[in-house]
C-alpha positions as CSV (number, residue, x, y, z in Angstrom):
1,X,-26.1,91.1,-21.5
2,X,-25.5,93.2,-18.7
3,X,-25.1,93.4,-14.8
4,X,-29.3,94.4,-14.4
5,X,-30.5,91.8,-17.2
6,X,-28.4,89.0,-15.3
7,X,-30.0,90.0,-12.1
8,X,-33.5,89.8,-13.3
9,X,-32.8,86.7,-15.0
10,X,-31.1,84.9,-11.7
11,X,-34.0,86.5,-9.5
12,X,-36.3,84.7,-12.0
13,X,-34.9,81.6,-12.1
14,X,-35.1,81.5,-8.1
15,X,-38.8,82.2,-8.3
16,X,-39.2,79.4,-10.4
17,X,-38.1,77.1,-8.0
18,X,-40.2,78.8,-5.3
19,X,-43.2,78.3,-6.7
20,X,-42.3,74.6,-7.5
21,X,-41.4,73.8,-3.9
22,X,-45.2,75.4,-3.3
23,X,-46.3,72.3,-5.0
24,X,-44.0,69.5,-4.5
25,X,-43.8,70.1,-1.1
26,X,-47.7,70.3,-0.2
27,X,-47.9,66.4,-1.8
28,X,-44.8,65.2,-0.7
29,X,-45.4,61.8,1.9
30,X,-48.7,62.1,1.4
31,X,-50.0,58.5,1.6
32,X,-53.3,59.3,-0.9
33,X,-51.2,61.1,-3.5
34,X,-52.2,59.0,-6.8
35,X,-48.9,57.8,-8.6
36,X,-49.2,57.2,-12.6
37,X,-47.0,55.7,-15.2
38,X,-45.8,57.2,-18.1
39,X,-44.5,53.8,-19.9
40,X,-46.8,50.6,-19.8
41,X,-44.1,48.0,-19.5
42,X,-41.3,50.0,-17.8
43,X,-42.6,52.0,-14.7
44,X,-42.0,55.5,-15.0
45,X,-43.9,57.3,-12.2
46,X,-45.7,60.6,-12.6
47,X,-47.4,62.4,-9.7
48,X,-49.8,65.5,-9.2
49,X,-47.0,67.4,-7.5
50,X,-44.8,66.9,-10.9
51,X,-47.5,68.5,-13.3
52,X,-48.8,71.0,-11.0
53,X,-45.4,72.6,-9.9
54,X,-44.7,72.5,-13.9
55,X,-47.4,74.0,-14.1
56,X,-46.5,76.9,-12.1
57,X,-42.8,77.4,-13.1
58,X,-44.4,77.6,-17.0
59,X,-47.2,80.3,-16.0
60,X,-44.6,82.5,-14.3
61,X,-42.3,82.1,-16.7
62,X,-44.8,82.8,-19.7
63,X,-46.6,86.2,-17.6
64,X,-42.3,87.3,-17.0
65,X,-40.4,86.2,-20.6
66,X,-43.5,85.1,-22.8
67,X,-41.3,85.3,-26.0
68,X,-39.3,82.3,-24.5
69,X,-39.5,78.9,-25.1
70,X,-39.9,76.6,-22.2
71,X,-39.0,72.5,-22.6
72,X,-40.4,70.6,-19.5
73,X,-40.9,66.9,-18.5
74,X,-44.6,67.0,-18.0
75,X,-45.9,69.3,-21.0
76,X,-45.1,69.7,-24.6
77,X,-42.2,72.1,-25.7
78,X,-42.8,75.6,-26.4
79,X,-40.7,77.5,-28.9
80,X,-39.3,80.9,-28.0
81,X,-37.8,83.4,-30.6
82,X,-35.6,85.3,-28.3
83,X,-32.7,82.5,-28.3
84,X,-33.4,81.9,-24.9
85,X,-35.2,78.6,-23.0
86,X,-36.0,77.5,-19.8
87,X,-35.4,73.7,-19.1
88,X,-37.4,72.6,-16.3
89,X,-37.9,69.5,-14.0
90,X,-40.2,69.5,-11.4
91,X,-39.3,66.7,-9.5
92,X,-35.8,65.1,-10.4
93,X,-36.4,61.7,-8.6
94,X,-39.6,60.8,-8.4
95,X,-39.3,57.2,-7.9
96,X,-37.4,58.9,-4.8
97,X,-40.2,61.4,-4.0
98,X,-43.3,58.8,-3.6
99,X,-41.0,56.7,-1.6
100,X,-40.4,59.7,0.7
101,X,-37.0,60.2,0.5
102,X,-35.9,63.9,0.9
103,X,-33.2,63.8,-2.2
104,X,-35.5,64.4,-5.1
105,X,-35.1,68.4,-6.4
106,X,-36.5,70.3,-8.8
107,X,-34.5,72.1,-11.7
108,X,-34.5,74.8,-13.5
109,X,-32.0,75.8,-16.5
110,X,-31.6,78.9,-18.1
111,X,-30.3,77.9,-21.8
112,X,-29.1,80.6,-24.3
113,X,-28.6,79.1,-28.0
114,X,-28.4,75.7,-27.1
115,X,-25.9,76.2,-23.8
116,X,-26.9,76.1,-20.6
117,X,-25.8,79.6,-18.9
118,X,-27.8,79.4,-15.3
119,X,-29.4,76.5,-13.2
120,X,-30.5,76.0,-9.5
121,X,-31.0,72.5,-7.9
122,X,-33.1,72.7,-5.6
123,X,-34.1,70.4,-2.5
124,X,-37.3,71.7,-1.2
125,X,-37.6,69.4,2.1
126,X,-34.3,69.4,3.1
127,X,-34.4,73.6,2.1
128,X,-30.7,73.1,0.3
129,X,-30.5,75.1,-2.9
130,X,-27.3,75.2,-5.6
131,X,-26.7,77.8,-8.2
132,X,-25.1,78.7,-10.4
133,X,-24.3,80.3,-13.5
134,X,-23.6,84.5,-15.1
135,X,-21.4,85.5,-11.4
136,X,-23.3,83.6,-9.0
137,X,-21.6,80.1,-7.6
138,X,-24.3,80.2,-4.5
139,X,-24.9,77.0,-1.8
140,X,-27.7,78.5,0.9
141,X,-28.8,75.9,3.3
142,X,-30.6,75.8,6.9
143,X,-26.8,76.9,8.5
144,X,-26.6,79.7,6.0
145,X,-24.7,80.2,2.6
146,X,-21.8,80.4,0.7
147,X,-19.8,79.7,-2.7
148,X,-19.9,76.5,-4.3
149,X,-16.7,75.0,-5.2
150,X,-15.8,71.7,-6.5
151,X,-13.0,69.8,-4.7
152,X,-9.5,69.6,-6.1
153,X,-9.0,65.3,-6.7
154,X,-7.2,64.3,-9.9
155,X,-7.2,61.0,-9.9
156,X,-9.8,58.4,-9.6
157,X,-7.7,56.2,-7.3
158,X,-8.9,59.2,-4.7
159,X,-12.2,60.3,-5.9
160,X,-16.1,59.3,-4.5
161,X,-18.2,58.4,-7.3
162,X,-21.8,58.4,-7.8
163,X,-24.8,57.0,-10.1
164,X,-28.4,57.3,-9.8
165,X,-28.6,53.4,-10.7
166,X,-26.4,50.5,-10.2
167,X,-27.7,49.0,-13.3
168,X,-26.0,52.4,-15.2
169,X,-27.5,52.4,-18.8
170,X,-27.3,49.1,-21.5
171,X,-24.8,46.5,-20.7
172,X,-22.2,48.8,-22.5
173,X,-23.1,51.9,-20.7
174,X,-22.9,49.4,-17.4
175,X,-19.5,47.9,-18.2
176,X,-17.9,51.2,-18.6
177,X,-19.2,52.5,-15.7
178,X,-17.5,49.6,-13.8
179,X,-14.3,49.9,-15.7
180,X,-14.6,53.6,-13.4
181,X,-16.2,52.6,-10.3
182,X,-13.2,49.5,-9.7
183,X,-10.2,52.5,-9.6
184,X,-12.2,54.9,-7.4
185,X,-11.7,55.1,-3.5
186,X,-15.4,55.0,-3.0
187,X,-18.4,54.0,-5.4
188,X,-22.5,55.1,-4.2
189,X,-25.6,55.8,-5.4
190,X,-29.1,56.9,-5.8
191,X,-29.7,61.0,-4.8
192,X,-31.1,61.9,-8.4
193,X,-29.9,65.6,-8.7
194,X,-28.7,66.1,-5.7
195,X,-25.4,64.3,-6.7
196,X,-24.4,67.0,-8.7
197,X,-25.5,69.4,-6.2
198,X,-22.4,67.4,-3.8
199,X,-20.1,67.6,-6.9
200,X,-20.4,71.5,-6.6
201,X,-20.0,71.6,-3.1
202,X,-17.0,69.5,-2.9
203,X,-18.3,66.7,-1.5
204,X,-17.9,64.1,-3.7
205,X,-15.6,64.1,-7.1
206,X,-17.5,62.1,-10.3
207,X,-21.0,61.6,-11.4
208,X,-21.3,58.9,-14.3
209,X,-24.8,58.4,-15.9
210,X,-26.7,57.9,-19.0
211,X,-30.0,57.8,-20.4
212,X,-30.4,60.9,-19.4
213,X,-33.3,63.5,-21.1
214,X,-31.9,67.8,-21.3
215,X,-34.2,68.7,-18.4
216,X,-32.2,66.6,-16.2
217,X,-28.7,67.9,-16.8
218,X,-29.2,71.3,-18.0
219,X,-29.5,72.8,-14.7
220,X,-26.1,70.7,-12.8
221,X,-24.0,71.9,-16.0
222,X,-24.5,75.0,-15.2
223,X,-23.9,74.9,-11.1
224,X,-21.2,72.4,-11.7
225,X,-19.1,74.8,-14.7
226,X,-19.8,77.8,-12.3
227,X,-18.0,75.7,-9.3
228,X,-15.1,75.3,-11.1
229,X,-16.1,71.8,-12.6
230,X,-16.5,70.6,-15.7
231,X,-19.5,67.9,-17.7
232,X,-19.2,66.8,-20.8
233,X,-20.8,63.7,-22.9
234,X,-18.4,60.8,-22.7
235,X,-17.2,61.1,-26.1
236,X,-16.5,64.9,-24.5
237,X,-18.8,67.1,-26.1
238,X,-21.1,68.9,-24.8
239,X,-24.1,67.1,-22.1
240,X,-27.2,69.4,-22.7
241,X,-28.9,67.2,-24.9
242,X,-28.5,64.3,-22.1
243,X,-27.4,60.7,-22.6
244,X,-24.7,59.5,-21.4
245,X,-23.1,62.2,-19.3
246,X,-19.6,62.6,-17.0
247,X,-19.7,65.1,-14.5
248,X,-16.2,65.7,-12.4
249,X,-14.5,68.5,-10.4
250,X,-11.3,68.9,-12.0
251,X,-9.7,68.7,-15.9
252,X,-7.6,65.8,-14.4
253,X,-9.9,63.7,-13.0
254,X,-12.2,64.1,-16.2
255,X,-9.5,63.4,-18.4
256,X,-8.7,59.8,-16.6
257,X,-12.7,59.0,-16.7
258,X,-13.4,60.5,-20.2
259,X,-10.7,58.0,-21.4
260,X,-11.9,55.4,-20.0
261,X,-15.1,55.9,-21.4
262,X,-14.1,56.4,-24.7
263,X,-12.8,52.6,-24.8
264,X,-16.2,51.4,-24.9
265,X,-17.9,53.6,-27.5
């Protein structure tokens, strides 16, 4: 692939997210917005702002790369035949989004053969954007932009972690994301995507989770790998298919987690 076909493809990838930030932010703490559930017993919200700004990233994509295939949350998959897919969620966080907190994003992944080679996180309220991915390690922000890179902790004794959920996962998944969490210097959570957004930026040092589906990964692994970090399964292979997933800024401080981890599996 060379230097022009990158740049088309990165340029594309941005427009994705513009047009979903169209849509997510035009419902976004709106009071009448009409919240659904995917699940019956678990709740699992789904909002007009998710489909629609799916709906947007998959008709731009489809006029611009139509022999692509495109896996989404909110519409069936679409095979490609050109190796290459776009893995797109339109709002990581909704539980977040109809409670109105401005940490939800939406992400879009660029995958080539079944590894994730270019992803933006983006924050659409807060107008924060990570990507990364091909030469581009970009942070751009209300004060401006510059190059994402992860910080340099190696041990968890020093490192901030974060989870989506306190309750991380089964039992199993829980007690080995304590067995982390009681040897770091600081332990948070909630911020959906925007987690691994921090990771990039050198903010904070680990992400555990699990559960996880490929459209919410896809697009960190690639920001995070292009900062200089690394994500892996916690067996350490690789995360695009989701799960259980470890996300850290250096080899070190992976190392120490990822052994950790593999105690319990």
């Amino acid at each position: 692939m060379n230097k022009v076909e990158k740049g088309q493809l990165i340029k594309l990838t941005h427009a994705a997210a513009d047009v979903a930030r169209i849509q997510t932010l035009k419902y976004f703490r709106v009071s009448s917005v009409a919240v659904d559930s995917k699940e019956d017993i678990l709740f699992d919200p789904v909002t007009i702002a998710d489909r629609r700004a799916e709906k947007a990233m998959r008709e731009l994509l489809e006029l611009n790369r139509p022999n692509d295939g495109i896996l989404g949350e909110e519409y069936p998959h679409k095979s490609g035949s050109t190796g290459f897919t776009w893995v797109l969620d339109p709002i990581d966080g909704t539980r977040g989004y109809i409670s109105g907190t401005p940490t939800w994003g939406t992400l879009v992944a660029l995958n080539y053969n079944g590894t994730s080679i270019f992803g933006v996180i983006d924050q659409p309220y807060i107008n924060e954007r990570f990507s990364g991915g091909f030469d581009e390690k970009l942070f751009s922000g209300p004060f401006g932009k510059k190059n994402l890179n992860v910080s340099k902790v190696k041990k968890l004794k020093e490192a901030i972690l974060f989870s989506t959920y306190p309750e991380v996962g089964t039992s199993l998944e829980l007690d080995g994301f304590k067995r982390i969490s009681r040897h770091c210097k600081l332990t948070r959570y909630g911020l959906d995507c925007y987690a691994y957004g921090l990771l990039a930026l050198g903010h904070i040092d680990i992400v555990i989770e699990a559960g996880l589906k490929p459209y919410d990964i896809q697009a960190p692994i690639a920001v995070i790998k292009a900062a200089g970090g690394y994500v892996t399964s916690w067996t350490g292979g690789p995360a695009e298919s989701g799960g259980r997933v470890l996300a850290a800024a250096t080899s070190q401080l992976h190392a120490e987690a990822l052994n950790t981890l593999k105690t319990i599996i």
